[in-house]
C-alpha positions as CSV (number, residue, x, y, z in Angstrom):
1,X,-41.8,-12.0,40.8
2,X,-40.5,-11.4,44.1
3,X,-38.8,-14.2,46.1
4,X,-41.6,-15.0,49.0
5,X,-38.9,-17.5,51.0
6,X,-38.8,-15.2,54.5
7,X,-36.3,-16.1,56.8
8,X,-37.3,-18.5,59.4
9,X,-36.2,-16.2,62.4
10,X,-37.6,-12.9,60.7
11,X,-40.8,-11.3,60.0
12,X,-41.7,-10.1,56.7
13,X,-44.4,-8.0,55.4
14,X,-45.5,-8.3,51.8
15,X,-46.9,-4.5,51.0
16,X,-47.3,-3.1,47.5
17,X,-45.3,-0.4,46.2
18,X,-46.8,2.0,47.8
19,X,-45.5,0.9,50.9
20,X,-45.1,3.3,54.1
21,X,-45.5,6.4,51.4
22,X,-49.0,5.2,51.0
23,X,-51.5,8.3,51.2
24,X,-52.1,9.7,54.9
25,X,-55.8,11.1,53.8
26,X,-57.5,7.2,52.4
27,X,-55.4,5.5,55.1
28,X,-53.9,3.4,52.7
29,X,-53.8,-0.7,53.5
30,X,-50.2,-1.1,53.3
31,X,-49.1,2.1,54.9
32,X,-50.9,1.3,57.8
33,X,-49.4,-2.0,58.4
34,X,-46.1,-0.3,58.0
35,X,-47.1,2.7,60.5
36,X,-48.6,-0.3,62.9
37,X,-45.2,-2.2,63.1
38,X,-42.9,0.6,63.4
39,X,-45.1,2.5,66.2
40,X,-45.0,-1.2,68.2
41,X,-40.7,-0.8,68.0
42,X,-41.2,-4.3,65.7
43,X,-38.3,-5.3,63.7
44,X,-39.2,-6.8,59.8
45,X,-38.2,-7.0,56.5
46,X,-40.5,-5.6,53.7
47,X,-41.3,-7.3,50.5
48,X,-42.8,-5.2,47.9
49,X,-45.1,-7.2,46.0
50,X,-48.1,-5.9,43.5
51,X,-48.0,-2.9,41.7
52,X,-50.9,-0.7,42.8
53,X,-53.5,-3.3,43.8
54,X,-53.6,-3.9,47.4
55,X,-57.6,-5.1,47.3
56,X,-56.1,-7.6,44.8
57,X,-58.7,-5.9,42.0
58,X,-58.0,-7.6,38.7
59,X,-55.2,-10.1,40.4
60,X,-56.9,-13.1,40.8
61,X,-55.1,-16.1,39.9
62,X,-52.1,-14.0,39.4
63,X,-50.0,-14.2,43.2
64,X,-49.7,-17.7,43.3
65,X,-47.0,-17.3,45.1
66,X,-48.8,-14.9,48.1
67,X,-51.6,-17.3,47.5
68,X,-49.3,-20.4,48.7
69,X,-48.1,-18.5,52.0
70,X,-51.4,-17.1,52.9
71,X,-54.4,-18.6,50.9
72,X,-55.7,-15.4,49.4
73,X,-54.1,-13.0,47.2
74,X,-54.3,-9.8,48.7
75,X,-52.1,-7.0,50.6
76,X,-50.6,-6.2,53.0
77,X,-49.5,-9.8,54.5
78,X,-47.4,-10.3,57.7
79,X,-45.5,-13.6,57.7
80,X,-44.2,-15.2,61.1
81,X,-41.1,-17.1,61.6
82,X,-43.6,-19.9,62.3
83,X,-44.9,-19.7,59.0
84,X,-48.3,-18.3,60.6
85,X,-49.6,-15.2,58.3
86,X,-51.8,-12.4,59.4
87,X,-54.0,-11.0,57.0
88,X,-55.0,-7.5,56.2
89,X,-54.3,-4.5,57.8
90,X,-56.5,-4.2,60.3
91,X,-55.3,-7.5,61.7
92,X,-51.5,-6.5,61.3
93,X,-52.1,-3.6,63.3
94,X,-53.9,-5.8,65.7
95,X,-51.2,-8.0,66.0
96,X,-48.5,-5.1,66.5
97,X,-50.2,-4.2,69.2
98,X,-50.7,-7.6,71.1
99,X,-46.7,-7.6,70.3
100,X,-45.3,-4.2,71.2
101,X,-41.3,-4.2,72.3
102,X,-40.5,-4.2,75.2
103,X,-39.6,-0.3,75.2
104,X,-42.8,0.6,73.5
């Protein structure tokens, strides 16, 4: 079980194995968060956390630990320094880019 403590002045996204190596063709949930945070020149740490169930299919009541950080169980999650999380891809990739570096 991974350790879901994320250093207070870091950002961390949760992903599943998959990761950024997630297929290009389905757009995969977690490689798109990846893709979204690298293209906006944001700096984070990755947690890999699930095996293969992104949609949290068949996980429910089993990430009580992503459950505590973001009140729902599934993947990708983006955690702030603030302790604010963003949930789900499409709102990571929203939120990379509201929050593009500056040379982006």
């Amino acid at each position: 079980m991974p350790d879901l403590q994320h250093p207070p002045d870091k950002l961390t996204l949760y992903t599943c194995h998959v990761g950024r190596g997630g297929p290009k063709f389905i757009g995969h949930g977690c490689r798109r968060a990846h893709q979204a945070l690298d293209e906006a020149g944001i700096e984070y740490e990755t947690v890999i956390f699930g095996k293969g169930r992104p949609r949290a299919i068949g996980t429910t009541g089993k990430r009580p630990e992503l459950k505590r950080i973001s009140g729902q169980e599934q993947l990708p999650v983006l955690a702030l320094p603030d302790g604010t999380t963003v949930i789900r891809e499409a709102a990571i990739v929203a939120w990379a880019a509201q929050h593009k570096a500056p040379s982006q």
